[in-house]
PyMOL CGO cylinders between C-alpha atoms (Angstrom):
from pymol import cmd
from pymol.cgo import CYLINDER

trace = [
    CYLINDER, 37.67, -9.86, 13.46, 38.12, -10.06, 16.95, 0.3, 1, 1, 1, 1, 1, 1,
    CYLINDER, 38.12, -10.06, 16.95, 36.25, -6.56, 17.84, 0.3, 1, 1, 1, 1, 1, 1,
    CYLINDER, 36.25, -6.56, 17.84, 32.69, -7.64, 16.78, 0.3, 1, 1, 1, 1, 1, 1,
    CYLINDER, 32.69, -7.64, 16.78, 33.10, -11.03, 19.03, 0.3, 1, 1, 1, 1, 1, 1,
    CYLINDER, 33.10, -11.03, 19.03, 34.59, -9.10, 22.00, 0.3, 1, 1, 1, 1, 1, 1,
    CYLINDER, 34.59, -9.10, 22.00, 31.57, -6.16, 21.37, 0.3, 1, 1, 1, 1, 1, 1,
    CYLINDER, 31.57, -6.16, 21.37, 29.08, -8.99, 20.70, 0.3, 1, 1, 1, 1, 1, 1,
    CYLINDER, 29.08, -8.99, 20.70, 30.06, -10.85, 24.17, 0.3, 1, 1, 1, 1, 1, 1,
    CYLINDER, 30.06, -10.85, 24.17, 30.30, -7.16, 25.47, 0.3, 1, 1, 1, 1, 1, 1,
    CYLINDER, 30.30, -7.16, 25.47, 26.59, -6.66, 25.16, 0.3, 1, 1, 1, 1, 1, 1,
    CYLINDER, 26.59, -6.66, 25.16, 25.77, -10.28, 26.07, 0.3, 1, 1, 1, 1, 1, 1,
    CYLINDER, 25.77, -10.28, 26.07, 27.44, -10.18, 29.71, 0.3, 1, 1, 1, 1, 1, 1,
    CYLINDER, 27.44, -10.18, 29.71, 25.57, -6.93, 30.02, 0.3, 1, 1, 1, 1, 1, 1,
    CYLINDER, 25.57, -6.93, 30.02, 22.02, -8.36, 29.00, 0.3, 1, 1, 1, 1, 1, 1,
    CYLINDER, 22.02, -8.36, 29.00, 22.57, -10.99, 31.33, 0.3, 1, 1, 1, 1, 1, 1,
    CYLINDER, 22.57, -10.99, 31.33, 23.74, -8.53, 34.19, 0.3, 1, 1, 1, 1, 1, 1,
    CYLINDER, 23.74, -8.53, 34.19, 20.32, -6.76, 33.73, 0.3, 1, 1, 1, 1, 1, 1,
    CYLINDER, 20.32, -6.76, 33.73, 18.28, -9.55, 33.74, 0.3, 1, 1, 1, 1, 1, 1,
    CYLINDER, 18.28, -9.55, 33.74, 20.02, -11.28, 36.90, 0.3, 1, 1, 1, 1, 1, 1,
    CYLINDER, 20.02, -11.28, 36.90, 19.58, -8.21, 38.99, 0.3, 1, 1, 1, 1, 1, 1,
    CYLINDER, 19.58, -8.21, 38.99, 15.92, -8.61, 38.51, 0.3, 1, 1, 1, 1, 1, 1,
    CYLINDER, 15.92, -8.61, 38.51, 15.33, -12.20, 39.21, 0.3, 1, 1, 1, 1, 1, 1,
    CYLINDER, 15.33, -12.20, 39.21, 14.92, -13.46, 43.18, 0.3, 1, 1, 1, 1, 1, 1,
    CYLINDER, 14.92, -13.46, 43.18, 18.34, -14.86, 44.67, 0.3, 1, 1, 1, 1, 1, 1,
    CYLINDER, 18.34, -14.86, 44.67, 20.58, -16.07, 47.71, 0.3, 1, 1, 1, 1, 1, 1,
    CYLINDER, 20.58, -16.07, 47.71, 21.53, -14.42, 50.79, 0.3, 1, 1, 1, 1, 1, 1,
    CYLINDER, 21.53, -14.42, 50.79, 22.76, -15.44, 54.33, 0.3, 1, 1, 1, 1, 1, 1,
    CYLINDER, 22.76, -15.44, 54.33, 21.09, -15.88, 57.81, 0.3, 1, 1, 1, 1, 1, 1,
    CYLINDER, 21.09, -15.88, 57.81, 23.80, -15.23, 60.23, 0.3, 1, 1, 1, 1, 1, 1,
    CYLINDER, 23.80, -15.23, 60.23, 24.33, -14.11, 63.56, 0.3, 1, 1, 1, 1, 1, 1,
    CYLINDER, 24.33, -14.11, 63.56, 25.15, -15.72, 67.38, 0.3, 1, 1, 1, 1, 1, 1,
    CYLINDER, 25.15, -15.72, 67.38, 23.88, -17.48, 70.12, 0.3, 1, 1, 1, 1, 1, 1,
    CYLINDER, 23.88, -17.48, 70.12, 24.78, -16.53, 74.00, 0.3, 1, 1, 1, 1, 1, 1,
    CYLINDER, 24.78, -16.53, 74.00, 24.49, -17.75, 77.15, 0.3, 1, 1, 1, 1, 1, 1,
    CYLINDER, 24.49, -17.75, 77.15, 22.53, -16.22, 79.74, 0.3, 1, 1, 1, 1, 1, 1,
    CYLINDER, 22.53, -16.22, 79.74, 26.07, -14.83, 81.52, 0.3, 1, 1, 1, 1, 1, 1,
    CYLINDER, 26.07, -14.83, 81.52, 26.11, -12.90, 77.48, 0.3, 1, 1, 1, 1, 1, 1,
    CYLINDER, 26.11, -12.90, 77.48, 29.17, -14.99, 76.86, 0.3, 1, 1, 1, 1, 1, 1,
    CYLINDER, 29.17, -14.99, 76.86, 29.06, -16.76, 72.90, 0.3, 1, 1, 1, 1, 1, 1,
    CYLINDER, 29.06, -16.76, 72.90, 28.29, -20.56, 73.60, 0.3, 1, 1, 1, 1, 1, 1,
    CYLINDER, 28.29, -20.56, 73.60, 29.98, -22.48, 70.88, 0.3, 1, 1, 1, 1, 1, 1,
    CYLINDER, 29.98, -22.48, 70.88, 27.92, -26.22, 69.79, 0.3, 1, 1, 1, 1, 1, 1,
    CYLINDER, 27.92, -26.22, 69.79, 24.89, -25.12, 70.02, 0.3, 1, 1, 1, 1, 1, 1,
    CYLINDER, 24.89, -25.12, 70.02, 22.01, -26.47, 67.73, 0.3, 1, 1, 1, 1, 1, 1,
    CYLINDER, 22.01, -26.47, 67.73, 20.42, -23.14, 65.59, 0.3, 1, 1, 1, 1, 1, 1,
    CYLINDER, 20.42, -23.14, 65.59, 17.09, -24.32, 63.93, 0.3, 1, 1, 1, 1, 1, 1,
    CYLINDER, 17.09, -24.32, 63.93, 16.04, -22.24, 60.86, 0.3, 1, 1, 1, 1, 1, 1,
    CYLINDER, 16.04, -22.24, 60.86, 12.90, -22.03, 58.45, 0.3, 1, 1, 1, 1, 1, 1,
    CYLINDER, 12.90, -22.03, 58.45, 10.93, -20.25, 56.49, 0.3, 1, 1, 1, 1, 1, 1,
    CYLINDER, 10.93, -20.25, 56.49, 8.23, -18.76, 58.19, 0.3, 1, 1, 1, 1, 1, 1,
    CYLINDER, 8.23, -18.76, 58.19, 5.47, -20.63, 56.40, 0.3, 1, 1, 1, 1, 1, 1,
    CYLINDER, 5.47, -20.63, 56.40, 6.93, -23.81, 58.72, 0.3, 1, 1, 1, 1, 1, 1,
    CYLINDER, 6.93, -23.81, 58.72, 8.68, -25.44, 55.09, 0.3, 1, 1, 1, 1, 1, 1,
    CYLINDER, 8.68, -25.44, 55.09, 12.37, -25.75, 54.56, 0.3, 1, 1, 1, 1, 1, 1,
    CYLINDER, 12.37, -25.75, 54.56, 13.88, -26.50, 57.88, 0.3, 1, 1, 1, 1, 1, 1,
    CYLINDER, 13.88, -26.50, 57.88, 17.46, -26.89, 58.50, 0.3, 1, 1, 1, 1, 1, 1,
    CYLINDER, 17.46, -26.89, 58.50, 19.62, -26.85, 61.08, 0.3, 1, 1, 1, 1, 1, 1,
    CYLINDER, 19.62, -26.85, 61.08, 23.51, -26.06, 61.60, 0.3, 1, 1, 1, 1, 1, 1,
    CYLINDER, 23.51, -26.06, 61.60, 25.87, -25.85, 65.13, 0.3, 1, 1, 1, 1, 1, 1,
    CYLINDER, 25.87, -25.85, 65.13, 27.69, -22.50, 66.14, 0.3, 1, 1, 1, 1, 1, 1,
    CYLINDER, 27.69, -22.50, 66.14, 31.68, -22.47, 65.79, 0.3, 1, 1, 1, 1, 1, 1,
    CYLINDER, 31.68, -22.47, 65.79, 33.46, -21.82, 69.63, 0.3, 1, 1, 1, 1, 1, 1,
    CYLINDER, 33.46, -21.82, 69.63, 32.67, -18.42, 68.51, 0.3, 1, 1, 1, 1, 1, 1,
    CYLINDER, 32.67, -18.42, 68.51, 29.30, -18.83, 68.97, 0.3, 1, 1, 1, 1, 1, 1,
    CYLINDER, 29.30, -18.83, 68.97, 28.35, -18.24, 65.10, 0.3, 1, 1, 1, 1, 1, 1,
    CYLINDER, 28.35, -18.24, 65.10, 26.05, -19.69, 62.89, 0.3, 1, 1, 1, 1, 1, 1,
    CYLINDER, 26.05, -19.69, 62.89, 25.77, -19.34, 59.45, 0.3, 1, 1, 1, 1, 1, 1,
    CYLINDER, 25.77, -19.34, 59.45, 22.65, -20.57, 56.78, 0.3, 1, 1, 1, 1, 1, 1,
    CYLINDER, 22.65, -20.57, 56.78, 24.29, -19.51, 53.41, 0.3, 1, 1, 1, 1, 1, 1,
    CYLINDER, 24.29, -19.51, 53.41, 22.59, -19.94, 49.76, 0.3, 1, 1, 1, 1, 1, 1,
    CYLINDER, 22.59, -19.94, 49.76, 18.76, -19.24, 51.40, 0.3, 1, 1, 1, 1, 1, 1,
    CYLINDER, 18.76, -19.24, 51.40, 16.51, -17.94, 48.76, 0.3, 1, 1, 1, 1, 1, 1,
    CYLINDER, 16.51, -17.94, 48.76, 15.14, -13.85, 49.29, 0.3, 1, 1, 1, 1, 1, 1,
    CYLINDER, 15.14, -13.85, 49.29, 12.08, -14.24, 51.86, 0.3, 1, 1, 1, 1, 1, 1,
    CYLINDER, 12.08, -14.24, 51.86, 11.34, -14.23, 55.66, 0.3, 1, 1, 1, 1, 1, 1,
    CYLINDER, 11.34, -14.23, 55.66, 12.68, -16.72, 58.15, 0.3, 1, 1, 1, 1, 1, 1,
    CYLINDER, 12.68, -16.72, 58.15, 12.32, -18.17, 62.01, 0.3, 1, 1, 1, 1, 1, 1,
    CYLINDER, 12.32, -18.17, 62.01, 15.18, -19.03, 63.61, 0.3, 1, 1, 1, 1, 1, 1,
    CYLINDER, 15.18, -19.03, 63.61, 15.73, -20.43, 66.75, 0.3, 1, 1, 1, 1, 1, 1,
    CYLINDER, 15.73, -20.43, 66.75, 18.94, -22.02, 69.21, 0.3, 1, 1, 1, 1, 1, 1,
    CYLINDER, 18.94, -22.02, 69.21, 19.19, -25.07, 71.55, 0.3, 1, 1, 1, 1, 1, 1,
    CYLINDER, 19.19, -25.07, 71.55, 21.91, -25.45, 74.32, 0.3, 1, 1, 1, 1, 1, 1,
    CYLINDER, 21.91, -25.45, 74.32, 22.14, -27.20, 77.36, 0.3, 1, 1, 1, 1, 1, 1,
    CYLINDER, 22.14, -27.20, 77.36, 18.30, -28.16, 77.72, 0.3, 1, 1, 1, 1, 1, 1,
    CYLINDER, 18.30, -28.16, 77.72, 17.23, -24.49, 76.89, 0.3, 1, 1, 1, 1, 1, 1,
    CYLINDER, 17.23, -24.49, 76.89, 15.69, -22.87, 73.64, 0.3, 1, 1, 1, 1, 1, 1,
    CYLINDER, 15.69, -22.87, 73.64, 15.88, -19.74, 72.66, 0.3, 1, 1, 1, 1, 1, 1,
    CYLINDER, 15.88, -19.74, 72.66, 12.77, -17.55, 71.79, 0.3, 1, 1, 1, 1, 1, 1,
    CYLINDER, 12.77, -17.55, 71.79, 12.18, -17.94, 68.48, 0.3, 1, 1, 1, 1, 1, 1,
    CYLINDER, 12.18, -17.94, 68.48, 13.08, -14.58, 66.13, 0.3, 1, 1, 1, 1, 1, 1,
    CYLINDER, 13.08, -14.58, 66.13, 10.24, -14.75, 63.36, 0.3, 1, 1, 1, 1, 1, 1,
    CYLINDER, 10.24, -14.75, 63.36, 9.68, -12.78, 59.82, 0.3, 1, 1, 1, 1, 1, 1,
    CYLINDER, 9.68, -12.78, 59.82, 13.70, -12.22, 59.79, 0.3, 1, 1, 1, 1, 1, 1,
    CYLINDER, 13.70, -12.22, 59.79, 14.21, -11.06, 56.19, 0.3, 1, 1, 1, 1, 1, 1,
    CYLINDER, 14.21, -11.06, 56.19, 17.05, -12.55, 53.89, 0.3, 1, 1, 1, 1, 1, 1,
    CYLINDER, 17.05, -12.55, 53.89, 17.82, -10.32, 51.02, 0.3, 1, 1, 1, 1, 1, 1,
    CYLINDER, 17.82, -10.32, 51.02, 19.32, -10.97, 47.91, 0.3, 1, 1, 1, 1, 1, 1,
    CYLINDER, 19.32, -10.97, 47.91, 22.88, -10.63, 48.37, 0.3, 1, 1, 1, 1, 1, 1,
    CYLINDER, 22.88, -10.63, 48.37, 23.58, -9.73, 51.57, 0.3, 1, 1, 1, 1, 1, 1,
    CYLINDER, 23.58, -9.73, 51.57, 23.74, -11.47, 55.28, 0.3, 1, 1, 1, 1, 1, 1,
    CYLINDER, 23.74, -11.47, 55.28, 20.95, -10.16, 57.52, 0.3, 1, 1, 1, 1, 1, 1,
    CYLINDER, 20.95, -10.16, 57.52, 22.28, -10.64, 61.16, 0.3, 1, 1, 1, 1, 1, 1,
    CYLINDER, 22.28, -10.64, 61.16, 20.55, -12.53, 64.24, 0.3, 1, 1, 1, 1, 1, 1,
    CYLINDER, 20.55, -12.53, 64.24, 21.64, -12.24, 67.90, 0.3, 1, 1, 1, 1, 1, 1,
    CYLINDER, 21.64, -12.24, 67.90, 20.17, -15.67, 69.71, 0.3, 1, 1, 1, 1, 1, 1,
    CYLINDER, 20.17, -15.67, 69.71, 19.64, -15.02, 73.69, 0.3, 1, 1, 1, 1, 1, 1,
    CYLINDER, 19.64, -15.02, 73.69, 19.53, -18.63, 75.80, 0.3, 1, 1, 1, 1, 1, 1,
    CYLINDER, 19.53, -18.63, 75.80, 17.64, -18.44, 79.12, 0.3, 1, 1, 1, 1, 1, 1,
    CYLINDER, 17.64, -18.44, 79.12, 19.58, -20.30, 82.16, 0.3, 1, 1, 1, 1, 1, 1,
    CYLINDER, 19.58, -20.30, 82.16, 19.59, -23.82, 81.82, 0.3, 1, 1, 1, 1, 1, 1,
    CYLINDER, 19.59, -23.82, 81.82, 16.53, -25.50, 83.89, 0.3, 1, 1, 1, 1, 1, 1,
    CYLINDER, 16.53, -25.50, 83.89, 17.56, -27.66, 86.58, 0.3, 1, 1, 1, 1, 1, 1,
    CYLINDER, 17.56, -27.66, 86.58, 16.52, -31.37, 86.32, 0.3, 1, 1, 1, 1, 1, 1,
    CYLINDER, 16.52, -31.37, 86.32, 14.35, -32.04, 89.27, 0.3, 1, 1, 1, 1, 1, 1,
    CYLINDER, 14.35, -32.04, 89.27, 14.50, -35.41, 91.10, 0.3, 1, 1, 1, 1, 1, 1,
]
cmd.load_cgo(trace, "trace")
């Protein structure tokens, strides 16, 4: 008795294994932000989307420097950092693939001086 329910669930993990490859799922934007001495800069403020403008969130990097947006659906993103009163330029169309972590290196100009 117990072969035909271990065959049955057998074939059922396998229809489902088919059918899940096929459908659109979750990856993770990653990556760092630096200064502009090229050292990590840990707290800064990473600003992602999807690059239709919709869905924006935001996250801060460890005192690593990294930032991570897990769980994003399969598509194209901007992302952008914020540090010390300077953005970064903004990295468009960065594709997030079902699966895997796609990799973004963030470059912060010099901070701009306040002026009097």
């Amino acid at each position: 008795m117990k072969r035909p329910v271990y065959a049955f669930l057998m074939v059922l993990a396998l229809a489902f294994a088919a059918t899940a490859k096929d459908e659109p799922g979750m990856g993770t934007l990653a990556g760092a932000v630096y200064g502009a001495n090229g050292k990590p800069v840990a707290g800064a403020r990473v600003t992602s989307q999807s690059a239709d403008g919709k869905l924006p969130q935001a996250t801060t990097t460890n005192q690593q420097g990294r930032f991570f947006f897990p769980d994003l659906d399969h598509g194209y993103y901007d992302v952008r950092a914020y540090s010390n009163g300077a953005w970064s330029e903004w990295k468009h169309n960065v594709e997030v693939k079902t699966g895997k972590q796609t990799e973004v290196r963030l470059q912060l100009p010099a901070a701009r001086k306040k002026s009097n």
